[in-house]
Every structure is written in C-alpha cells, then in structure tokens.
N, C-alpha and C positions, 0 to 999 in steps of 0.2 A: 343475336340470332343471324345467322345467314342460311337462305334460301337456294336451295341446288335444284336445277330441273333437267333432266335425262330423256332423250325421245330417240328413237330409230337405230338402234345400237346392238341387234339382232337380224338372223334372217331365218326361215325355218329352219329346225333342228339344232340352232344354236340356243348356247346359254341366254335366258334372257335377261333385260333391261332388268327386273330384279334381280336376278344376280349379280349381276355387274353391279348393281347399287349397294351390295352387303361387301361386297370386293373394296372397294372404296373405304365406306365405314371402319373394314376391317385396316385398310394400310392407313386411315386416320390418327387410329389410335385411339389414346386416350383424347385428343379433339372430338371424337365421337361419344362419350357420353350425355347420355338424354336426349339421342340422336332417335329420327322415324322416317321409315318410307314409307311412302304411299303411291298409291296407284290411281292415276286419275282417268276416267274414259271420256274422250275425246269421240268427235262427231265418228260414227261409227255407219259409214257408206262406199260400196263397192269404188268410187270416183277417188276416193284417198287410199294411197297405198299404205299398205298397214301388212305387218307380218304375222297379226290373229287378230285382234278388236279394235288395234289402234286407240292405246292407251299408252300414256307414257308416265312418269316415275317423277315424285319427288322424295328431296331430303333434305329435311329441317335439322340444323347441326346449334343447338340455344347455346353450347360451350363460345362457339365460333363471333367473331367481333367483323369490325371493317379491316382493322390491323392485319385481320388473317387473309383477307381475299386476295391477294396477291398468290404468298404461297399456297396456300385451296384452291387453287384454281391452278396452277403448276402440278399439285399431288393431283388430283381429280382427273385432266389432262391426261397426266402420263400413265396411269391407270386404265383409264379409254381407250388410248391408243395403243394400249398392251393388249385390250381384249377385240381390237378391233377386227369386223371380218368383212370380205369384197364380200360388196352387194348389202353391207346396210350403207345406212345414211344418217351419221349421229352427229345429234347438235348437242350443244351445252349451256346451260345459261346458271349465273350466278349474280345473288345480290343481298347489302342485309337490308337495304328497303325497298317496300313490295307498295308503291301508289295504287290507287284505287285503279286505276285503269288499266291495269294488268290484269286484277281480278274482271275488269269485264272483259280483256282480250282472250279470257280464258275458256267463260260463258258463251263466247263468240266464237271460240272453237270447238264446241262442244253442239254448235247448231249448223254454222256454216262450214265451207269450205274457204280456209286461208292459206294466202302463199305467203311464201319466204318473204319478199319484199313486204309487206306486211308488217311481220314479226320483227325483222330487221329494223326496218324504220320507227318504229316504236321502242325498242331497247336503244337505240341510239340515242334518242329525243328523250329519252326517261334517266338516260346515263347508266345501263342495266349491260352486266356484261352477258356477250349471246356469240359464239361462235359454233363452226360446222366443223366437224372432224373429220372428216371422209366421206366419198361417195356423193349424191347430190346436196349432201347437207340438209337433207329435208328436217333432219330433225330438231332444228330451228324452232320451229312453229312450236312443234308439244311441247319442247325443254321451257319454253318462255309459257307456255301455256300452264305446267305444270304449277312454277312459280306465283304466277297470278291464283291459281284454285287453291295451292295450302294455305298461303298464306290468309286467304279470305275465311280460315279454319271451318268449313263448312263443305267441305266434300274431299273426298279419295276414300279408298280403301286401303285399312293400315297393312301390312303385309310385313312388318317385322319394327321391332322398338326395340331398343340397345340392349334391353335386359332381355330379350329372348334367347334361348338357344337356336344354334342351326347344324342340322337339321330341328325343326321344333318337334316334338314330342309328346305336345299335347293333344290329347283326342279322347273320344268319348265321355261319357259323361261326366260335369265338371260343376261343383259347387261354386257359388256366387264370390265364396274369399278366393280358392282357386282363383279365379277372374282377374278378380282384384288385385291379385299379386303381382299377376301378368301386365297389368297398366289398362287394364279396362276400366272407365272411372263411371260408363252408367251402362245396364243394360236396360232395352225397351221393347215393348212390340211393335215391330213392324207394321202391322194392321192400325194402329192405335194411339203409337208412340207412347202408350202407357209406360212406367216405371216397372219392372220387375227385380223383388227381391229373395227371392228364395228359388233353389234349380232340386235336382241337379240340372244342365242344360248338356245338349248333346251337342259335342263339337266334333267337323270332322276336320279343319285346317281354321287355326283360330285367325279371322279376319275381321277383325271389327271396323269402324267407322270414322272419320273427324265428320262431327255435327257441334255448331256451336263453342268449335274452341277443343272440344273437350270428344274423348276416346270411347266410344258406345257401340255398344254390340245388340244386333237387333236380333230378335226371335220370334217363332212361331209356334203354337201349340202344335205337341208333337203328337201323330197318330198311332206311332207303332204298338202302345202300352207299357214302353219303358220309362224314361225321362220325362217331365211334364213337359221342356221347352226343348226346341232345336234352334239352333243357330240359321240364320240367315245369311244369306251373302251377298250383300251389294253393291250396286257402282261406287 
C-alpha cells in the first residue's frame, strides 16, 4: 500500500484538490485499482489560509509497493505541476509506512495551528517523503496530515473509489445492494451508529465514510414521506 497526501493545490474558482486527485488516479492507470480518496477536514479557522474549509485530500493506492515510490512520486509530481495555478500552495507527501505519529500529527492538525517547519521536521525524522510544489508551500502541513488520518482508517470522507464512475450518477433513492455494489461495506445512523439494513436511502452525491478500516455511510430518518432514510454527510 502507499499513502499519497495532496493539500493547497487550488485557489477560488479553480479545479479543486479532488479533482486533481481523479487526474492522477486517472494518468496511474492500472496502478490505480482499489484506489480511494478521501477528504480530510483540517483545523477549520479564519488564522489558516484555506481556499473553502481547509481540508486536504488523500489517496490510498493497495496495487502500489515501496518499489514504486520512486516513479509515483515522478507521475504524481508531474501531474501537479501540470495543474498547477499562482496563488496556490501545493505540498506533497508520499509513503507505504504510515507510524503512529503521523496519525497524531494529524489529530494535531485538525485542533491546532501548525507550521511547515513542523511537518517538515517530522517527515524528515520519520524518513516520510514531503515536498512543496509552488507558491509558499503551505501545503506541506495537510499533504502529511492527510497521510497520518487515512491511514489510521478512522476518518475522511470518501469522495470517489476506483469503481465509481465520473461524473457519478448516482442519486436518489437507492437500495442497500445498490450501495453495496458501490463499495459501501456498512450503513449506520448517524444518531446511534446503529446498523441499517433495508432502504431505500435517499442519496444526493454518494459520500460515505472510513470508520474502523472499513467504507460506511451514515443516515438519517428521513422526513419528507418518501424514502425511510437519507444519507448524511460528514467530516
């Protein structure tokens, strides 16, 4: 498995860091199957610059070995700096092992405020590849930050898995196999974290969850008097 983490690689009205993450996937190839991004939100305060919620992006490649991180990190790179636009500030970070204390430097940015020297100092010390592609490089901090939260498989929100289509096309209401087929492996309540097995469930852009490893889409009883559940969306 190797760990890819994307941060600051947008600026309003540009493509964003998900896009740029299916861009990638897409010039991987077949390296890219059983591939997922995810989207992880980061400390979310006027004092960090951010180009909407300041959240940044990962992507778990399980095809991908240590043999490959050389050239992965050449394709990935050159990709970047093909989408790149003045006025962001995109870092990079790649790795196939993800130490415990990555997943806290993750945690840690998702309360505090941290600088580059920070992040830097730590991928160094950990032997974790992390560079800045343009602009002040801020993206450092999320791209390593991202890395540290997938891996720890207990938070982001999934925003696309190899087998989806793009544009996706899924929407409205959708039976529990539907789901299934998608790569959702539990749905739960939100309120409860109960189990639910029977829908339909009202989706309007399917976003499910990593909790626990594993791909979960949370929901809500729904009021309108159509579908008994709706989909949730969360960090």
């Amino acid at each position: 498995m190797i760990y890819v983490g994307l941060d600051d690689t947008d600026i309003k009205g540009s493509p964003g860091t998900n896009q740029l993450a299916r861009a990638i996937l897409k010039r991987l190839g077949p390296m890219a199957e059983g591939s997922a991004i995810c989207r992880h939100q980061l400390l979310f305060d006027p004092r960090v610059p951010y180009t909407s919620k300041n959240g940044s992006a990962s992507i778990t490649l399980p095809r991908a070995t240590r043999a490959d991180l050389a050239a992965l990190t050449n394709e990935i790179r050159d990709v970047m700096r093909g989408w790149f636009i003045a006025g962001s500030d995109p870092g990079l970070c790649l790795t196939d092992v993800v130490p415990d204390e990555l997943g806290t430097f993750g945690r840690h940015c998702q309360q505090e405020i941290v600088d580059q020297q920070e992040a830097r100092a730590l991928a160094s010390r950990l032997g974790v590849h992390l560079e800045g592609l343009g602009g002040t490089e801020q993206g450092v901090i999320g791209a390593l930050a991202a890395v540290g939260l997938v891996a720890g498989g207990d938070d982001g929100r999934v925003v696309h898995l190899a087998a989806w289509p793009y544009p996706d096309d899924l929407t409205g209401p959708c039976e529990v196999a539907a789901l299934r087929a998608r790569g959702v492996e539990e749905i739960r309540r939100a309120d409860s974290n109960e189990l639910v097995t029977t829908g339909p469930i009202d989706i309007k852009h399917l976003r499910p969850n990593m909790r626990h490893g594993r791909i979960v889409l949370f929901v809500e009883p729904s009021t309108d008097g159509g579908s008994p559940w709706r989909a949730v969306k969360l960090p």
